[in-house]
MMTF fields as JSON, N, C-alpha, C and O atoms, coordinates in Angstrom:
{
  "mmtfVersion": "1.0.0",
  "mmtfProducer": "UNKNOWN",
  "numBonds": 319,
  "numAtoms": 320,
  "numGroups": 80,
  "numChains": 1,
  "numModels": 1,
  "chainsPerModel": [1],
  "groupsPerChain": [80],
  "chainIdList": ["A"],
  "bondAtomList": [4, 2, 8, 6, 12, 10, 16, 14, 20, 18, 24, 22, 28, 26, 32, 30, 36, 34, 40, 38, 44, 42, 48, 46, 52, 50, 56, 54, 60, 58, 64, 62, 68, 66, 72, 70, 76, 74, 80, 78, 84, 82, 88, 86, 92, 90, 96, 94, 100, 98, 104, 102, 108, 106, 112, 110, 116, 114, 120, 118, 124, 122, 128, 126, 132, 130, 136, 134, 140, 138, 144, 142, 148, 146, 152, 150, 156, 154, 160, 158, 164, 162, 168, 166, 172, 170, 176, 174, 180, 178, 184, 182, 188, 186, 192, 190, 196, 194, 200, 198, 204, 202, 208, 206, 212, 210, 216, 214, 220, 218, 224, 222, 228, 226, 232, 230, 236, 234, 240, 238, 244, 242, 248, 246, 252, 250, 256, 254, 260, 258, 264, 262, 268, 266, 272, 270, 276, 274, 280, 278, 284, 282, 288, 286, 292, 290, 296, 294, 300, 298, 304, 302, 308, 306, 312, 310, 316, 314],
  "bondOrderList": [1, 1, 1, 1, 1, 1, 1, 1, 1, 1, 1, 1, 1, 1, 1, 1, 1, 1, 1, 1, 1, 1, 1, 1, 1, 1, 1, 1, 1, 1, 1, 1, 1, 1, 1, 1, 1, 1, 1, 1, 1, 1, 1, 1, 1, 1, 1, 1, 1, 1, 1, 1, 1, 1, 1, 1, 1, 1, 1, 1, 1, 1, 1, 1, 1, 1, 1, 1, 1, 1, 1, 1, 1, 1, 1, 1, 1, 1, 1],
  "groupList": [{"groupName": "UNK", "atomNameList": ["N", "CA", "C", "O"], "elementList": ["N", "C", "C", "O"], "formalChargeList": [0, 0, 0, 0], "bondAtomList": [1, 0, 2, 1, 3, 2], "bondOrderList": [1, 1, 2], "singleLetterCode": "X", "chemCompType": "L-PEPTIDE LINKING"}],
  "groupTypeList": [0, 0, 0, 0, 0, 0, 0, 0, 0, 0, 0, 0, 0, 0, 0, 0, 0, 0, 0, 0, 0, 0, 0, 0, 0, 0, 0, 0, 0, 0, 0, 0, 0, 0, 0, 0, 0, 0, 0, 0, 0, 0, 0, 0, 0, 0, 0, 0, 0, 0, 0, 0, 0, 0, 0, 0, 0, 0, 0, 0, 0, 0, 0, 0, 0, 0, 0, 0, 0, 0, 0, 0, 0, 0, 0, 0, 0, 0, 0, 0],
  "groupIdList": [1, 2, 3, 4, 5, 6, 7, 8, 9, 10, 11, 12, 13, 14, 15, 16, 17, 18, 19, 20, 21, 22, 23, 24, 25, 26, 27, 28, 29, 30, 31, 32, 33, 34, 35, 36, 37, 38, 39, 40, 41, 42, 43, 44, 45, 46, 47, 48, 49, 50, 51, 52, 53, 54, 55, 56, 57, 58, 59, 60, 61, 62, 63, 64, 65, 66, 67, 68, 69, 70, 71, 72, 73, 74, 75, 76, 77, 78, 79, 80],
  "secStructList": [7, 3, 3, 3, 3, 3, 3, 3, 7, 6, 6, 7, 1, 2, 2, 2, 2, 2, 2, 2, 2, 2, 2, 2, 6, 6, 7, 1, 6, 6, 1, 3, 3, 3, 3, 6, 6, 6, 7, 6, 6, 6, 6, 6, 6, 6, 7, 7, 7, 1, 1, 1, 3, 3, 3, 3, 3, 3, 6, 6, 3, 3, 3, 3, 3, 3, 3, 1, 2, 2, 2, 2, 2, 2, 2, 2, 2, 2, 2, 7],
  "xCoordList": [12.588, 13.097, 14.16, 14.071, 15.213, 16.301, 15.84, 14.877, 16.764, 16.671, 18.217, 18.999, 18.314, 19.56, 19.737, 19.5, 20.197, 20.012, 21.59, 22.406, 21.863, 22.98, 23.077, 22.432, 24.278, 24.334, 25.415, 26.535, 24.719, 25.744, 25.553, 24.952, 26.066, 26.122, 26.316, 26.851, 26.032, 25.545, 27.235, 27.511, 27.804, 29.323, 29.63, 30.77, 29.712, 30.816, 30.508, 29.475, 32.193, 32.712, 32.418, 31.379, 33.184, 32.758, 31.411, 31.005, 30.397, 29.244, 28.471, 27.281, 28.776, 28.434, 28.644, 27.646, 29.714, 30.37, 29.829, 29.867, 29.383, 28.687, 26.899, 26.417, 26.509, 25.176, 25.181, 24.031, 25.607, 26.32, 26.122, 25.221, 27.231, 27.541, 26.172, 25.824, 25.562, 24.18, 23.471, 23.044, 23.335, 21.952, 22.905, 22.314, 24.191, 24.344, 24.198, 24.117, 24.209, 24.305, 22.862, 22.675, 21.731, 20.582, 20.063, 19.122, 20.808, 20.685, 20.534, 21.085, 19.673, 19.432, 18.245, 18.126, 17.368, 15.862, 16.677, 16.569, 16.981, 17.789, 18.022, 17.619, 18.417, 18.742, 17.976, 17.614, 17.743, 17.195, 18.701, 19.661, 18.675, 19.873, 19.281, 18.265, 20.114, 19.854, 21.028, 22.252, 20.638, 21.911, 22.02, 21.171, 23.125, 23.557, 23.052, 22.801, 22.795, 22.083, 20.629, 20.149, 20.043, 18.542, 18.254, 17.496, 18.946, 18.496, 18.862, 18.689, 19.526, 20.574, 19.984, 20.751, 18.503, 18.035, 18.528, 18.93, 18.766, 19.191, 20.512, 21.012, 21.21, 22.881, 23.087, 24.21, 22.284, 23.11, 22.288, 22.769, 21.272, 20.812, 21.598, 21.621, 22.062, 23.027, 24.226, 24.81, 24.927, 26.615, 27.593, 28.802, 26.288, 27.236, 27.982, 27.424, 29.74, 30.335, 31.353, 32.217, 30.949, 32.17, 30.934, 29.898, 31.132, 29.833, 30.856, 31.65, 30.651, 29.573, 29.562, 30.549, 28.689, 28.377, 27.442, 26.472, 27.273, 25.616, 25.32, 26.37, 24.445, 23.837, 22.692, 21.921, 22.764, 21.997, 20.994, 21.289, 20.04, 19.052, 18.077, 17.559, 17.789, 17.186, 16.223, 16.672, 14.844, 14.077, 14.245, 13.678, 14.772, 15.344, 16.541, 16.826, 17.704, 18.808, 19.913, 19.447, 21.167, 21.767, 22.591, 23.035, 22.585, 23.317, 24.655, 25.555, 24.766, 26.178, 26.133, 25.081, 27.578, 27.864, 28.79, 29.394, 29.048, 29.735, 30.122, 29.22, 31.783, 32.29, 33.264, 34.101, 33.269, 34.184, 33.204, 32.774, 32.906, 32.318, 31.903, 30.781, 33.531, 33.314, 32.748, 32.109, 33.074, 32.418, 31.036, 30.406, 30.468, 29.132, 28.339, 27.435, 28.932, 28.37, 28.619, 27.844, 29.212, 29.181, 28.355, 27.973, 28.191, 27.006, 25.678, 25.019, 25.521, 24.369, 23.813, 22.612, 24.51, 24.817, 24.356, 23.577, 24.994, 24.867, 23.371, 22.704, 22.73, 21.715, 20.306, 19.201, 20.517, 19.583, 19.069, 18.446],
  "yCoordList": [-8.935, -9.031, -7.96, -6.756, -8.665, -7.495, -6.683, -6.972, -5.402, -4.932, -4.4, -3.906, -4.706, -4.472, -3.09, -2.974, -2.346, -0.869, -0.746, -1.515, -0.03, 0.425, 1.584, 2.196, 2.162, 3.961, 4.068, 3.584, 4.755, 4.878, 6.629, 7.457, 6.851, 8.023, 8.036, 6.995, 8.92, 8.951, 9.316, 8.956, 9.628, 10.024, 9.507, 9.598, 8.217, 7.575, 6.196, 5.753, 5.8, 5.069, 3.819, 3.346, 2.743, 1.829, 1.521, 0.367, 2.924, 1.977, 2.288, 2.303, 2.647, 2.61, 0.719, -0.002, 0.282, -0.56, -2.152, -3.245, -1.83, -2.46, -3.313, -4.436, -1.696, -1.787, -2.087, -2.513, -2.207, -3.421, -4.413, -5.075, -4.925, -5.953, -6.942, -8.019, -6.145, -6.722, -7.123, -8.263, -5.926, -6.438, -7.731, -8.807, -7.797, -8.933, -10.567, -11.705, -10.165, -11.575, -11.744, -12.493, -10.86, -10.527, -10.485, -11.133, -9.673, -9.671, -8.354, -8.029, -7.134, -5.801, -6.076, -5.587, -7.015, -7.086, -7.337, -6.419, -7.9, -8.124, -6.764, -6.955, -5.837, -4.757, -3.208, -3.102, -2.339, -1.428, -0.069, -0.135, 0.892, 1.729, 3.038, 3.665, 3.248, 4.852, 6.267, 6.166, 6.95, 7.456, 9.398, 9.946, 9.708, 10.721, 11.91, 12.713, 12.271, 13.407, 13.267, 14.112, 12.392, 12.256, 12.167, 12.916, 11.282, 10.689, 11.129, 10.577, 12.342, 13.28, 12.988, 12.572, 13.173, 12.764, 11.54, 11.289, 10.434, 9.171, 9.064, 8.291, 9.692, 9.516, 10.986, 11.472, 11.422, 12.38, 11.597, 11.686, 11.031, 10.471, 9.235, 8.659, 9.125, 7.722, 7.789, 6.709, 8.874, 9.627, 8.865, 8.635, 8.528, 7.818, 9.123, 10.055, 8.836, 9.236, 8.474, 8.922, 7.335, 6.284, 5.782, 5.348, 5.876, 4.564, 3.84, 4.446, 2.806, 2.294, 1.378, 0.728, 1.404, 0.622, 0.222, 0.953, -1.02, -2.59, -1.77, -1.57, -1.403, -1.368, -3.029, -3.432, -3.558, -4.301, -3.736, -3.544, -3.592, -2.812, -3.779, -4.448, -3.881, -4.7, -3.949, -3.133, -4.245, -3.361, -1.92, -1.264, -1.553, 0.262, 0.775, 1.969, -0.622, -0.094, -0.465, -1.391, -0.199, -0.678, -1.691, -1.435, -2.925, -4.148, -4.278, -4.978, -3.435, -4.265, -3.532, -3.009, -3.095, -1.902, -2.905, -3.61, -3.165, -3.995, -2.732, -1.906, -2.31, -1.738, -2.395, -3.214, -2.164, -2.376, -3.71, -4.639, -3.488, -4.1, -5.639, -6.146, -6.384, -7.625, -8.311, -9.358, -7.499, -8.104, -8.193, -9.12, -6.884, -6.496, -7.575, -8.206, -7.668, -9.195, -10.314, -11.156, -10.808, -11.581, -11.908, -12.966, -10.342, -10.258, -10.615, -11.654, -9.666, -10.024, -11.645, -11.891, -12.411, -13.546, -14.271, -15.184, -13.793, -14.837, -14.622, -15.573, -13.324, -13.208, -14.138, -14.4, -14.331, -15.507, -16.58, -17.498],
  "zCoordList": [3.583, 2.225, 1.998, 2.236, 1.475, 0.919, -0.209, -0.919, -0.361, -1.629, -1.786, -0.974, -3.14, -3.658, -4.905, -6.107, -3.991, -5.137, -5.528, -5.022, -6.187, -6.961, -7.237, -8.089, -6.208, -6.567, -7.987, -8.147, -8.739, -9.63, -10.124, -9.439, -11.152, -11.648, -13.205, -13.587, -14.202, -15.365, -15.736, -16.88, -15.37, -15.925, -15.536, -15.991, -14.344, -14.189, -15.444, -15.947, -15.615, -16.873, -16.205, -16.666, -14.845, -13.962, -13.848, -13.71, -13.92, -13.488, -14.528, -14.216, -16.103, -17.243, -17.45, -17.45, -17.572, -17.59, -16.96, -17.526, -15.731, -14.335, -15.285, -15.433, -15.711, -16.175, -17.193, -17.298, -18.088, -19.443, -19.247, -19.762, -18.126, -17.684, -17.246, -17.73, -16.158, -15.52, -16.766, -16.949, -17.809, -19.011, -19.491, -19.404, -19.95, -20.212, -19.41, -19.871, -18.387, -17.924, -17.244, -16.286, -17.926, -17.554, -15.987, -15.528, -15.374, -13.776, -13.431, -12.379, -14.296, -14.321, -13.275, -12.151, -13.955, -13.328, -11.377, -10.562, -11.222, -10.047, -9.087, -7.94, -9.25, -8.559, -8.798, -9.97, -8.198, -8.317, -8.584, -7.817, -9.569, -10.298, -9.575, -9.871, -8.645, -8.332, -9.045, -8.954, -9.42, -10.26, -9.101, -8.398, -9.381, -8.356, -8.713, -7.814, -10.125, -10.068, -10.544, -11.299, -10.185, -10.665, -8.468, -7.851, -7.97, -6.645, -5.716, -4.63, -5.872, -4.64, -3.321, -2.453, -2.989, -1.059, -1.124, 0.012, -1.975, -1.493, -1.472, -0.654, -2.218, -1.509, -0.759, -0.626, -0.441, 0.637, 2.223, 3.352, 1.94, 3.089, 3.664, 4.752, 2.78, 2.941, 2.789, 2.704, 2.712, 2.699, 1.784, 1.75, 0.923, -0.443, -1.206, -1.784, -0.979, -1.916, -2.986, -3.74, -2.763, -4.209, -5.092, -4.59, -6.274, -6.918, -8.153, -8.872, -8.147, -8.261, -6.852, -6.509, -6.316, -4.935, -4.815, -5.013, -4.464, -3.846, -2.376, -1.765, -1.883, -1.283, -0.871, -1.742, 0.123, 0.513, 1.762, 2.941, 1.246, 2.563, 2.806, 1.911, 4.1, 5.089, 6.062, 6.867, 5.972, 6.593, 6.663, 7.537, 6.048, 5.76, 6.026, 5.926, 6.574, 7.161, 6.189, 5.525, 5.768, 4.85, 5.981, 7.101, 5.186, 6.205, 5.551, 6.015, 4.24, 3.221, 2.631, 2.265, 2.199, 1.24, 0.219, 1.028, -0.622, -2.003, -2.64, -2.785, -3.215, -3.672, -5.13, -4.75, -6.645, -7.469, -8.136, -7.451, -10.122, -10.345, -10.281, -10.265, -10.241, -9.836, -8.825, -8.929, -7.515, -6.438, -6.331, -5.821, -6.987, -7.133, -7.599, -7.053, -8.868, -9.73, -8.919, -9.373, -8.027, -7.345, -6.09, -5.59, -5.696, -4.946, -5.705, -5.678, -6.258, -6.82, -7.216, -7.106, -7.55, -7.735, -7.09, -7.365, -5.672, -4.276, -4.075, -3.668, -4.354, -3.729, -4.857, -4.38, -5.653, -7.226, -6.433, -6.966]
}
């Protein structure tokens, strides 16, 4: 089973924007929100430095990185 997390960050404006977006088109329940200064072992374990970014993880490995809100939503999408 996949899981679909979302690095984001509390100051960034994009993935303020992103998470709007998701509650609106009700596809929040859909992804798991990791934010950069609450989750720091998870983006330094994972050398996340852009957010807002899809993470698709697969048995513990990331298989897909999705960058820039539209695509995201589109990912997410594909995966319904």
């Amino acid at each position: 089973m996949q899981e679909l997390i979302i690095a984001s960050a509390t100051w960034c404006q994009p993935c303020k924007f992103l998470k709007t977006r998701l509650e609106q088109e009700d596809m929040l329940g859909d992804v798991i929100i990791k934010d950069a200064s609450v989750d720091f072992e998870f983006f330094k374990e994972r050398n996340i430095k852009s957010v807002p970014q899809l993470l698709i993880i697969a048995n513990g490995l990331v298989i897909e990185s999705v960058y820039g809100e539209e695509s995201i939503v589109e990912r997410i999408m594909a995966e319904r």
